[in-house]
N, C-alpha and C positions, 0 to 999 in steps of 0.2 A: 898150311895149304898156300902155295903159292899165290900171290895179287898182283894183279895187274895195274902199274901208278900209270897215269896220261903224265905227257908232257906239256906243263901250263907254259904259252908264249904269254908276252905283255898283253899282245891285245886283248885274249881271252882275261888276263886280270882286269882290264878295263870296262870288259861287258861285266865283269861279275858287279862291280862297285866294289866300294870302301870296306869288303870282308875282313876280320883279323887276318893279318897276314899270316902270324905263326900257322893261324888253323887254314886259311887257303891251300897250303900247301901239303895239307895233309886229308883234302878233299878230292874227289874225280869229277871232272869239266866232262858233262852231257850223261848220254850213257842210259839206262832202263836204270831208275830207281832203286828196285825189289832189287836187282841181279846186278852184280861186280864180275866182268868180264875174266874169267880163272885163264887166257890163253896166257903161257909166260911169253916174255919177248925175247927177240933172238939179240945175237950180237951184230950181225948183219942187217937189222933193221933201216931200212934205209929214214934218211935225215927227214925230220918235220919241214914244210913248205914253208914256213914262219920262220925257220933258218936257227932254228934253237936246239942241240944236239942233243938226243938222249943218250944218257951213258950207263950200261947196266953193272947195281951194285948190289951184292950179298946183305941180307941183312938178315934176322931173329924170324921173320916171315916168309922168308923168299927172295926170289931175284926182283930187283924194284929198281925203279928208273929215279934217276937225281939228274938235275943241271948240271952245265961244267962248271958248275960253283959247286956243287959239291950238295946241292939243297934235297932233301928227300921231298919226292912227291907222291902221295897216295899210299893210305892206309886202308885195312876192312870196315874196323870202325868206324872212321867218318862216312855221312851221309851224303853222296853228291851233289853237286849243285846246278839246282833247274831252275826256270824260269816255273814251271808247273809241273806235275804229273799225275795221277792216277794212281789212286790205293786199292785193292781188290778186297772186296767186304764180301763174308758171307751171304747164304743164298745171292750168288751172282750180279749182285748188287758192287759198284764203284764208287768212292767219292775224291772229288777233283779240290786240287789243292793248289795254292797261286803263292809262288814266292815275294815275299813283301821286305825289301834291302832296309839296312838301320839309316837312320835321318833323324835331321830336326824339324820340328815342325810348331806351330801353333796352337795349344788345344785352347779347348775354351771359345768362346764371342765375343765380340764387341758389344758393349751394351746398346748400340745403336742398332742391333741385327735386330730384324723383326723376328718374334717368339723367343728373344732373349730371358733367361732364366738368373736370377742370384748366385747359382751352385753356378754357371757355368766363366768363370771368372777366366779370361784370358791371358795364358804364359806359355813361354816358352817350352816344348817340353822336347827330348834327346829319345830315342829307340838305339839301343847300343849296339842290339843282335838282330843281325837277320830271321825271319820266321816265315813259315808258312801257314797260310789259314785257310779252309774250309772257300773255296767257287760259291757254294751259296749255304743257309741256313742248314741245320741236318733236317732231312728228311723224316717222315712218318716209316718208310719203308728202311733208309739205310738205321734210327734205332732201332726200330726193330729186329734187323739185323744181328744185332750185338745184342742185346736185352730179350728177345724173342715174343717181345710186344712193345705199342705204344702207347702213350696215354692221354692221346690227344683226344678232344671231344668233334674238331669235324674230320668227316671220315668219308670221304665222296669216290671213291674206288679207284684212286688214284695214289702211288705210294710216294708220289713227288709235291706233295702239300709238306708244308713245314711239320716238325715234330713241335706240338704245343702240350698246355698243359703241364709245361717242363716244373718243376719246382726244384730248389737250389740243392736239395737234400735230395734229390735224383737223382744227380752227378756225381755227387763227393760222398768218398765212404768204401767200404770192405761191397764189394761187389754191386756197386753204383755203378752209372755209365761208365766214366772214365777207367773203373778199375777194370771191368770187361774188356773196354776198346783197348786199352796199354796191353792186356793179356793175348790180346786179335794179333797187337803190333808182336809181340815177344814170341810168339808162335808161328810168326810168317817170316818172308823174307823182307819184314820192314824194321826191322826189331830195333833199327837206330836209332827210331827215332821213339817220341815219349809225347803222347797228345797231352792237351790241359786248355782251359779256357783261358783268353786272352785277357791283358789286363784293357785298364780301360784305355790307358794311352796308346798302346796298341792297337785295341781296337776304334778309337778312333785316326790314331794315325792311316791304318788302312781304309777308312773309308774313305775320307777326304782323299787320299790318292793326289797328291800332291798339292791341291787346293786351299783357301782359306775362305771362302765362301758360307754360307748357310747350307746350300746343295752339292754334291761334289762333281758338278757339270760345269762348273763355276759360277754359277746364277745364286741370288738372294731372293727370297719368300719377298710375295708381292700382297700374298694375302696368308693369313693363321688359319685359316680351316680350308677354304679347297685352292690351291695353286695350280693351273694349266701344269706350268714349267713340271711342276713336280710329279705331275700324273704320269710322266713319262720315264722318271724313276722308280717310285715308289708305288706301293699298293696303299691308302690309305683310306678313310673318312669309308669303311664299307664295313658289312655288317656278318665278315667271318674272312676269312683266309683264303689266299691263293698261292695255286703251282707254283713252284720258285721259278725262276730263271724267266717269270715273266714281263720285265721290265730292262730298261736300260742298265745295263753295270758299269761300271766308273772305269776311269783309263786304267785299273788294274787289273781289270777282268772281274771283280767281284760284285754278286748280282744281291739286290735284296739288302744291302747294308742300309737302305731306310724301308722301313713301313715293312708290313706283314706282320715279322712278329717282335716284341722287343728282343733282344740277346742280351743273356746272361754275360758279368765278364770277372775276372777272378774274386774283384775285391766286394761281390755280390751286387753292386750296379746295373741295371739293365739300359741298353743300349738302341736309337735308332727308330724308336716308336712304333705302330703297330698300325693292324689292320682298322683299328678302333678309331683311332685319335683323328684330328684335323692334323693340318700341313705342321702347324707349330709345333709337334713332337718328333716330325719326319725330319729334322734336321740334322744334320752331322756330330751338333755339339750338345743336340740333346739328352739328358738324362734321366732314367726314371731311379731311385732307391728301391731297391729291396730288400727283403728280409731272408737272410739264410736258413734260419730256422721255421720260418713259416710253410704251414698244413695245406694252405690255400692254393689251389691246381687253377691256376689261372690262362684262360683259352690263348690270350694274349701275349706269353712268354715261352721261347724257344731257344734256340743257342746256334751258336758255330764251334768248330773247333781249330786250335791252333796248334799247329806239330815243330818241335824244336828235337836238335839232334842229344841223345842223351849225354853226351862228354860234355855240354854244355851246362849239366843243370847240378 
């Protein structure tokens, strides 16, 4: 079936950031997500405004546009590249997804940070690959979605409360969450990509959002159990859960990455503290261990998701 390749200018390389170059070029710049534009292009297309000629060449898929270097652009396979988009989830249900570029960054504290922990020892860490992660916690409504129930214990008739009670052996496994949601992905038109929980560097790379602080507002905890600053992030020091997307979200757009509920993150870590804790677990670098194997449905643990393009993995 023929595909339709865009013609990347520099500038557009420049908004995207530090992508692999090889695979840039075998990506589509904007566009609907789900949908790859099937029109072919003519010969007669008139010139890009960016002054960058497209020239159309024959290939194993169809007619597809290269640079007059000769560079092929745009393939079916790769996933385009947004800044965000929208995934269409059963029962009419969406979940919004925020592209987060590779960088280095600092994980970890300074032992001078107030609610400083031992495990949170401060180094440099690298994000290699671009990813996208979950706008806010999953939802009671979007698992249930995929699963066609939740297992959370508060239940206020509202299906935009976090999904709690999540336990690690929920997720992973022959028709656990993840293998459902990859199933959702492989049966729609999202199939490129491949969900999975984020590592920890990951996730906290994206919380911080480009900060080194305690908070990712840029502010440091002034007090361990109730902080002003922080009530205007986070949900914490309260005595059950709330709606997502009710707090401030970090210059990345992602809401909820402190307090509410911990998150789960690949290497079985939970992440960002809870509805439960005081301030000193709503921090950025904070962490809780958990146990992958464990029976225990704890109110206070929930998750996000992270989508990577499958040619990737």
């Amino acid at each position: 079936m023929p595909i339709t390749a865009a013609v990347l200018t520099f500038s557009a390389l420049a908004a995207v950031g530090a992508w692999q170059m090889d695979a840039i070029k075998q990506r589509i710049i904007g566009g609907n997500p789900e949908k790859v534009d099937e029109a072919t292009p003519t010969p007669d297309q008139p010139e890009d405004p960016s002054g960058d000629v497209g020239v159309e060449t024959q290939t194993e898929q169809g007619p597809a546009k290269t640079t007059e270097t000769g560079d092929l652009l745009g393939v079916a396979e790769e996933p385009p590249i947004r800044r965000d988009f929208i995934l269409p989830l059963p029962n009419n249900l969406a979940m919004h997804f925020r592209l987060v570029e590779e960088g280095t960054f600092g994980m970890g504290s300074p032992k001078q940070e107030l609610g400083h922990q031992n495990d949170e020892r401060l180094r440099q860490e690298t994000i290699l690959e671009p990813f996208y992660i979950g706008e806010t916690e999953v939802t009671q409504g979007q698992y249930a979605s995929i699963m066609g129930e939740h297992p959370s214990q508060y239940r206020f008739g509202s299906s935009d409360y976090p999904a709690e009670q999540v336990r690690f052996s929920d997720l992973m496994g022959p028709e656990k969450f993840f293998d459902r949601f990859n199933r959702h992905l492989r049966e729609s038109e999202s199939s490129v990509w491949i969900a999975m929980l984020p590592s920890e560097a990951e996730w906290e790379y994206a919380c911080r959002a480009g900060t080194s602080t305690a908070l990712y507002d840029g502010n440091d905890l002034k007090d361990t159990f109730f902080d002003q600053n922080l009530s205007k992030l986070a949900y914490f020091a309260q005595s059950r859960t709330t709606q997502v997307r009710t707090r401030r979200p970090n210059d990345w757009g992602l809401y909820d990455m402190l307090g509410n509920v911990w998150e789960w993150t690949a290497e079985g870590t939970l992440r960002g503290g809870s509805w439960s804790e005081g301030a000193a677990s709503s921090r950025s670098a904070s962490r809780l261990r958990g146990k992958k194997d464990s029976s225990v449905k704890d109110p206070r643990f929930g998750f996000r998701i992270v989508l990577k393009g499958r040619s990737s993995q």
